[in-house]
Structures are given as structure tokens and as C-alpha cells.
N, CA, C and O atoms as a GROMACS GRO file, in nm:
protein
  220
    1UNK      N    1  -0.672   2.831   1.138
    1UNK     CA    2  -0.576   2.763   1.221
    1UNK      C    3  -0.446   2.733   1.145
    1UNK      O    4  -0.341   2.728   1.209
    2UNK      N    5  -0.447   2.715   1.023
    2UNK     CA    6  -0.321   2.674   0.935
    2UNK      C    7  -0.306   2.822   0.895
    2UNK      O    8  -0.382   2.904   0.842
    3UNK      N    9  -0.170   2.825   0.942
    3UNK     CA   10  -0.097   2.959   0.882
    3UNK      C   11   0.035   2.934   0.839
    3UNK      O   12   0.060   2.816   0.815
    4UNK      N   13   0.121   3.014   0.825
    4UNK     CA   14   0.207   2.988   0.787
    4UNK      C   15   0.306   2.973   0.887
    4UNK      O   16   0.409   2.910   0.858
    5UNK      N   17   0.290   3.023   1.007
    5UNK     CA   18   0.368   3.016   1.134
    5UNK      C   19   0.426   2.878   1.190
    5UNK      O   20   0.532   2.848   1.245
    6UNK      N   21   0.299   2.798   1.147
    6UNK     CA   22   0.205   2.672   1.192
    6UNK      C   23   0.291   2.578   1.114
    6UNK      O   24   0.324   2.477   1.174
    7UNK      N   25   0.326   2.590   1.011
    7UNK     CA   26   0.422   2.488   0.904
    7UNK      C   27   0.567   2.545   0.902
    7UNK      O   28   0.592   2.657   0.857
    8UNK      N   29   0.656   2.466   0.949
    8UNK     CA   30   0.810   2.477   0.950
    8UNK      C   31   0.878   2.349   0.876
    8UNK      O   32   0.861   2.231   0.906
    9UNK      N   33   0.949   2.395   0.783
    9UNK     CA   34   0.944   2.236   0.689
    9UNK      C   35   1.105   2.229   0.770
    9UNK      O   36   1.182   2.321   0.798
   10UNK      N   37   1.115   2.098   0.790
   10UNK     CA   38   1.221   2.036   0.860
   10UNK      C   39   1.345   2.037   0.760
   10UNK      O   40   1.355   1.991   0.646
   11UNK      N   41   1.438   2.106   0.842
   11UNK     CA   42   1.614   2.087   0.712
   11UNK      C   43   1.625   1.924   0.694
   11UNK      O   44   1.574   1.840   0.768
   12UNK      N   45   1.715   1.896   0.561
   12UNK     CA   46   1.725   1.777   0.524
   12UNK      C   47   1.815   1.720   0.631
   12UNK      O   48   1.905   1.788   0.681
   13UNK      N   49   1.790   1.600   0.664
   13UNK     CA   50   1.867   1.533   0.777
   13UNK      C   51   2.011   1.487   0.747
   13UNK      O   52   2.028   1.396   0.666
   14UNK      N   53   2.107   1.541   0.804
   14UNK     CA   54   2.294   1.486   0.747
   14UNK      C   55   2.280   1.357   0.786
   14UNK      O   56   2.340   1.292   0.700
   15UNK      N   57   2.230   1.274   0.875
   15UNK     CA   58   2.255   1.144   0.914
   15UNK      C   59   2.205   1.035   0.801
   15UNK      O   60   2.252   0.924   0.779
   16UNK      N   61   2.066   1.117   0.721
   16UNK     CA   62   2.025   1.030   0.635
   16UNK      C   63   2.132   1.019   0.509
   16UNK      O   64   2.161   0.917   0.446
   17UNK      N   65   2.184   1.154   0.490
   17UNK     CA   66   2.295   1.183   0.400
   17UNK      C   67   2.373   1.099   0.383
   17UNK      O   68   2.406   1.062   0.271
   18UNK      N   69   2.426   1.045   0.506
   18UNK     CA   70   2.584   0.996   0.550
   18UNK      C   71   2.539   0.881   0.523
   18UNK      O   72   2.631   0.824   0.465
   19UNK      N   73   2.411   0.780   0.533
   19UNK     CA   74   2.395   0.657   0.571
   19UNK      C   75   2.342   0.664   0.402
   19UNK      O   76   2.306   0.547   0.395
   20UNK      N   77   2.312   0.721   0.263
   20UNK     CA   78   2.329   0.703   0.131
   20UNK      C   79   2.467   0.680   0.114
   20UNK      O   80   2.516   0.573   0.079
   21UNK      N   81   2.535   0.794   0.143
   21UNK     CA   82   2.687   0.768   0.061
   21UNK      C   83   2.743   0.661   0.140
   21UNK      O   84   2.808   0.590   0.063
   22UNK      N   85   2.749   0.615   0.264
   22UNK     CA   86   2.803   0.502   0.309
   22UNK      C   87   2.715   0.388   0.248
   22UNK      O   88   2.737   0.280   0.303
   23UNK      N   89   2.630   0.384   0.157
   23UNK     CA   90   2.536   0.258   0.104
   23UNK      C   91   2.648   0.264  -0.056
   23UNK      O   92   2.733   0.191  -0.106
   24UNK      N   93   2.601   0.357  -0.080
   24UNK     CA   94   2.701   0.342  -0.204
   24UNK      C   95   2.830   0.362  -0.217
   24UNK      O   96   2.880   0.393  -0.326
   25UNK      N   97   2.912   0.345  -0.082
   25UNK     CA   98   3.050   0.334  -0.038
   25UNK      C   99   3.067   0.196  -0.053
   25UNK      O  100   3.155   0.146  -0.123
   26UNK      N  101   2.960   0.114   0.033
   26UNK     CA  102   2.965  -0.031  -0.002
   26UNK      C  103   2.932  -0.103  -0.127
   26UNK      O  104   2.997  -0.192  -0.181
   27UNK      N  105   2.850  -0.062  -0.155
   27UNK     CA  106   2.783  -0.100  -0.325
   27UNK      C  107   2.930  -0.109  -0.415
   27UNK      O  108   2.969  -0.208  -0.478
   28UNK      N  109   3.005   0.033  -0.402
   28UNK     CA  110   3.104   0.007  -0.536
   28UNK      C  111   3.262  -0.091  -0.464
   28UNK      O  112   3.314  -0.192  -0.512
   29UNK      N  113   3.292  -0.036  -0.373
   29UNK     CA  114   3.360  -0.150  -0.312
   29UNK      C  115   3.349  -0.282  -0.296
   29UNK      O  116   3.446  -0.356  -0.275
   30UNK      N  117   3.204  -0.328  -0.307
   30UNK     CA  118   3.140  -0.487  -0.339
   30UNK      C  119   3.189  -0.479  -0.496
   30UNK      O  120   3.298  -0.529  -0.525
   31UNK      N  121   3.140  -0.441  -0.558
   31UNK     CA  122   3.109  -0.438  -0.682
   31UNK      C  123   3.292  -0.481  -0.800
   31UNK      O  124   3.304  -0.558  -0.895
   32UNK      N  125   3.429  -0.365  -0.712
   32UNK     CA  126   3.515  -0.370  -0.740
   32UNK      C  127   3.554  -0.537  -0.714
   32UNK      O  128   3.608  -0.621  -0.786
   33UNK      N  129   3.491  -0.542  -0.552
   33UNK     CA  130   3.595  -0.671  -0.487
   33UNK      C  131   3.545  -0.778  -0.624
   33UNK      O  132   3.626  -0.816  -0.708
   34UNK      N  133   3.443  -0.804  -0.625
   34UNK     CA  134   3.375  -0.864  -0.693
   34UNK      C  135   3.458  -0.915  -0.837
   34UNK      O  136   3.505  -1.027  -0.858
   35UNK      N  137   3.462  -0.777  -0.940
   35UNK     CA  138   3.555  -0.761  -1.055
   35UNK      C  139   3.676  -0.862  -1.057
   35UNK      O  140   3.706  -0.956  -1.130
   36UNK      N  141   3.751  -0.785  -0.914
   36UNK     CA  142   3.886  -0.837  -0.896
   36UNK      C  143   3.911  -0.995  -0.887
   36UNK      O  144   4.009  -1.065  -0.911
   37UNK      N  145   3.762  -1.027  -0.837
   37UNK     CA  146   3.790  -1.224  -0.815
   37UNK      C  147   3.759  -1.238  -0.930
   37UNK      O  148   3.819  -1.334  -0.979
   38UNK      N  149   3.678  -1.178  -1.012
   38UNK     CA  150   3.639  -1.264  -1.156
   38UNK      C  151   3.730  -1.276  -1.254
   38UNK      O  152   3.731  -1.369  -1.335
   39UNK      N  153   3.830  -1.158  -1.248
   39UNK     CA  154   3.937  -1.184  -1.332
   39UNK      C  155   4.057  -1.291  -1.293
   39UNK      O  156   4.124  -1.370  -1.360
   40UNK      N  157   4.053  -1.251  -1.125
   40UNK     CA  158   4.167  -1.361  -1.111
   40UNK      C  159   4.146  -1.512  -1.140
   40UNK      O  160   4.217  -1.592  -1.200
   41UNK      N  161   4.017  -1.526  -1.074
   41UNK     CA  162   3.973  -1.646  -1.106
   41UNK      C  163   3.971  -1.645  -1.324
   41UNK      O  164   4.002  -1.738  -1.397
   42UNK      N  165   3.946  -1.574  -1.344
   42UNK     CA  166   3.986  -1.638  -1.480
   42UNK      C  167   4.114  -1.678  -1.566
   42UNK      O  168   4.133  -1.760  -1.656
   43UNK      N  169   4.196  -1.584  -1.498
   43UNK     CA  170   4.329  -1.559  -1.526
   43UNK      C  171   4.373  -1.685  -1.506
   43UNK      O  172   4.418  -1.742  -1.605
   44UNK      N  173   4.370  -1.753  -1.386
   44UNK     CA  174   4.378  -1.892  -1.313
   44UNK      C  175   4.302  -1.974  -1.428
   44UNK      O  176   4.370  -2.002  -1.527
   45UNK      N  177   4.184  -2.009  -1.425
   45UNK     CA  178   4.191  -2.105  -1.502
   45UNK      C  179   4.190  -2.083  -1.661
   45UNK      O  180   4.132  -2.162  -1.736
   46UNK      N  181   4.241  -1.997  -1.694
   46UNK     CA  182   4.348  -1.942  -1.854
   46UNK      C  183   4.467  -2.046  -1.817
   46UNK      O  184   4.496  -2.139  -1.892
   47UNK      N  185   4.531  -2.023  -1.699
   47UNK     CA  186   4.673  -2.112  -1.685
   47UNK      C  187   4.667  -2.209  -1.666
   47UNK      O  188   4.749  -2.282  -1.721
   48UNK      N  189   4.540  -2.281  -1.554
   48UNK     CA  190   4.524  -2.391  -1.614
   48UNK      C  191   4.501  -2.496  -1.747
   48UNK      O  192   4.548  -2.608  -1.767
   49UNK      N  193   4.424  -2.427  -1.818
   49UNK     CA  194   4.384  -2.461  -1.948
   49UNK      C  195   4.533  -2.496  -1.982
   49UNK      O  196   4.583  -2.607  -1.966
   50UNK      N  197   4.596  -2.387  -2.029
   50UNK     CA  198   4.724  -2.379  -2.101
   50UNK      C  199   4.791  -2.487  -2.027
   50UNK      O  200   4.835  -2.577  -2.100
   51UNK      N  201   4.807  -2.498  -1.920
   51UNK     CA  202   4.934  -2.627  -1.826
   51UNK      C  203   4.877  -2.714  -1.885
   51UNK      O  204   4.930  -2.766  -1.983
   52UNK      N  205   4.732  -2.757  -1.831
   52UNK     CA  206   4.673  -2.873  -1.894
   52UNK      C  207   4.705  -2.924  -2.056
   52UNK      O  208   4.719  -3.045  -2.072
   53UNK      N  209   4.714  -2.860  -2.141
   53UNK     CA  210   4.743  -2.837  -2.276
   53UNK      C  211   4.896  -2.885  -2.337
   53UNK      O  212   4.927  -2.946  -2.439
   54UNK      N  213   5.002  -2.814  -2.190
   54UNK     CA  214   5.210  -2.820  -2.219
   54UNK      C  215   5.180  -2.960  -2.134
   54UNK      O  216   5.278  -3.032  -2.154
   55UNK      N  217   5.116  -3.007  -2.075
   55UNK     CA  218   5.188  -3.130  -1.969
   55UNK      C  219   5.114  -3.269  -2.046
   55UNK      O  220   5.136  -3.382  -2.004
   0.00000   0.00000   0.00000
């Protein structure tokens, strides 16, 4: 009963495709936004420090 007729292996699915790279579309875009507050926020309180320090 198992032949080879009998087994058709299914093409890889594009939708599953699309819904990885849109996971790691978000991942590095989190990841950047992320960066970008940590520096500002440090940058910020660098200037605070320093004001705190001239005043």
C-alpha cells in the first residue's frame, strides 16, 4: 500500500516564511528602539550629573 505515489512531501510554506522574517523584523527593530533609549537616557543623566556638579 505505501508506494511512492502514495507520499508527496508538501513544498515549504511562503506564509510560514514571511511570518519568521516579520518575527525578526520586530526582534531587531525592538532591540535598536531599545539601544536608542538607553543611550539617550544616559546621555541625559551624564548632563544631569554635570549641571548638578556647575550649579
Amino acid at each position: 500500500m505505501n508506494t511512492q505515489e502514495d507520499y508527496r512531501p508538501v513544498a515549504s510554506c511562503m506564509a510560514l516564511t514571511v511570518r519568521k522574517e516579520h518575527r525578526l523584523t520586530v526582534i531587531k527593530r525592538a532591540t535598536r528602539k531599545t539601544i536608542r533609549i538607553s543611550w539617550k537616557t544616559l546621555l541625559y543623566a551624564l548632563f544631569l550629573t554635570f549641571a548638578n556638579i556647575l550649579v
